[in-house]
N, C-alpha and C positions, 0 to 999 in steps of 0.2 A: 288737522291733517290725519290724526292718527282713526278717524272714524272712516276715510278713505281706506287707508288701509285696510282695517278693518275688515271693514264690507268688500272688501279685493281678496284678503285670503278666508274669506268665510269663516272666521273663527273671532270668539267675544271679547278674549285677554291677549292681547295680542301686543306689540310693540315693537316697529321698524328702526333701524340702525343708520343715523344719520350721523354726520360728519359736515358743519360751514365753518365756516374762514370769512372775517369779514377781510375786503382787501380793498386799499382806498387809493390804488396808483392804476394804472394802464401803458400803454406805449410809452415810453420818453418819460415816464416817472409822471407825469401828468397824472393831477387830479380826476380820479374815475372810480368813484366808491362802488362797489359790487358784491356780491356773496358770491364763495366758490363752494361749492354743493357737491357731496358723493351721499348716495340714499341707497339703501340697500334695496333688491330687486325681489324684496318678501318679505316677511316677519317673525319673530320669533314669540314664542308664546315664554309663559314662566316658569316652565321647567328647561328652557334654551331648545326646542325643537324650534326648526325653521320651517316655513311653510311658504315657497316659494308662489307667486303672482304666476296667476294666467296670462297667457301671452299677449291678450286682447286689454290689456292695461294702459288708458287713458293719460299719457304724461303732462299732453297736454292743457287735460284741466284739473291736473295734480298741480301742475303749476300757475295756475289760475289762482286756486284754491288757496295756494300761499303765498302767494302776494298780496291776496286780500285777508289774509285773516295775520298777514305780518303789519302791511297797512292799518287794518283796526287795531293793533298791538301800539304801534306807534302813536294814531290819534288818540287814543284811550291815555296812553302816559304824558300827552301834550307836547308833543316831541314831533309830531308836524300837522299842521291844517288840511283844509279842504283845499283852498288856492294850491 
């Protein structure tokens, strides 16, 4: 994910401010595993300047992008299959 970034705010060293929560209830306390996600809307390089995302920032195949490279994270540890 961090190579989206990246190439979003045009700069090499760069690194976005994220914040999940895994939460595994829903309505009525019922079982509903989810992630609750705050990402910051830019990045910051390493000296802590921020470099704010163009407005024409693609969310949703930011979020494409991390489901499948969370998905590979998972199949790689043997922590779920293909089925």
């Amino acid at each position: 994910m961090d190579s989206y970034y990246k190439k979003s705010c045009d700069k090499e060293i760069t690194m976005p401010a994220v914040a999940i929560a895994i939460q595994t209830f829903g309505d009525f306390l019922g079982f509903n595993p989810h992630l609750q996600i705050l990402v910051s809307d830019g990045c910051f390089d390493k000296n802590g300047m921020f470099y704010l995302f163009p407005n024409d920032i693609n969310a949703y195949r930011l979020e494409a992008l991390f489901r499948h490279n969370v998905l590979k994270m998972l199949k790689t540890k043997g922590l779920v299959t293909d089925r």
